[in-house]
C-alpha positions in Angstrom: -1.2 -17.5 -19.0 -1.1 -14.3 -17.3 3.0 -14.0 -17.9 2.5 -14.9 -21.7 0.1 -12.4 -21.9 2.4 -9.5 -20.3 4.9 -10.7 -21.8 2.9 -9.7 -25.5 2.1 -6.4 -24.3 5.6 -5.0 -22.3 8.4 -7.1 -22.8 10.0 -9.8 -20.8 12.9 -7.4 -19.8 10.4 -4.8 -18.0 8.6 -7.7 -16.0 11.4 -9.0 -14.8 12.8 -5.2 -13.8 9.5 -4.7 -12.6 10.1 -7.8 -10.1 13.2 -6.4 -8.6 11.6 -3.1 -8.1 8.5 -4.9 -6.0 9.8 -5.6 -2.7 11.3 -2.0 -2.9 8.0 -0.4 -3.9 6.1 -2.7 -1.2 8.7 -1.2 1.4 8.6 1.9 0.5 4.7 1.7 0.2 4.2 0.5 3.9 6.5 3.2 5.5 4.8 6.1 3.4 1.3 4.7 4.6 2.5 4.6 8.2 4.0 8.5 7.7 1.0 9.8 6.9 -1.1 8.1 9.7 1.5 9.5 11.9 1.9 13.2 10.5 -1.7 13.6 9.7 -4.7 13.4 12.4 -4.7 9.7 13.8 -7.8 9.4 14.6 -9.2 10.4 11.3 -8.2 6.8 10.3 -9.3 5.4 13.2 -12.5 6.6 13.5 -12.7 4.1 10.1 -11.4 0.6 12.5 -14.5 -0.8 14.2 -13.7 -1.8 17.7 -11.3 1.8 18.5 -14.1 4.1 16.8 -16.5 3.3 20.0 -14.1 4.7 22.1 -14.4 8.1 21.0 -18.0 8.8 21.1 -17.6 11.0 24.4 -15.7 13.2 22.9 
């Protein structure tokens, strides 16, 4: 239903580019997520994960 649907409102030739591109984008994605983490302050995200955000409170 939903494919029918796309397939009305973009075309059957960009879904089926746009599911050669996923995996890619996905990839891509992940490492960019894991670059900022590591470029920007750490524990700015980890002050957001439950069980590593007690460990700080000394600080």
């Amino acid at each position: 239903m939903v494919q029918k649907i796309l397939n009305k409102i973009v075309g059957a030739k960009y879904i089926t580019i746009l599911r050669a591109w996923v995996p890619n984008m996905a990839f891509w994605g992940s490492a960019g997520g894991v670059a900022l983490v590591y470029f920007t302050d750490w524990r700015l995200f980890l002050d957001y994960v439950p069980y590593i955000r007690g460990k700080f409170k000394d600080d």
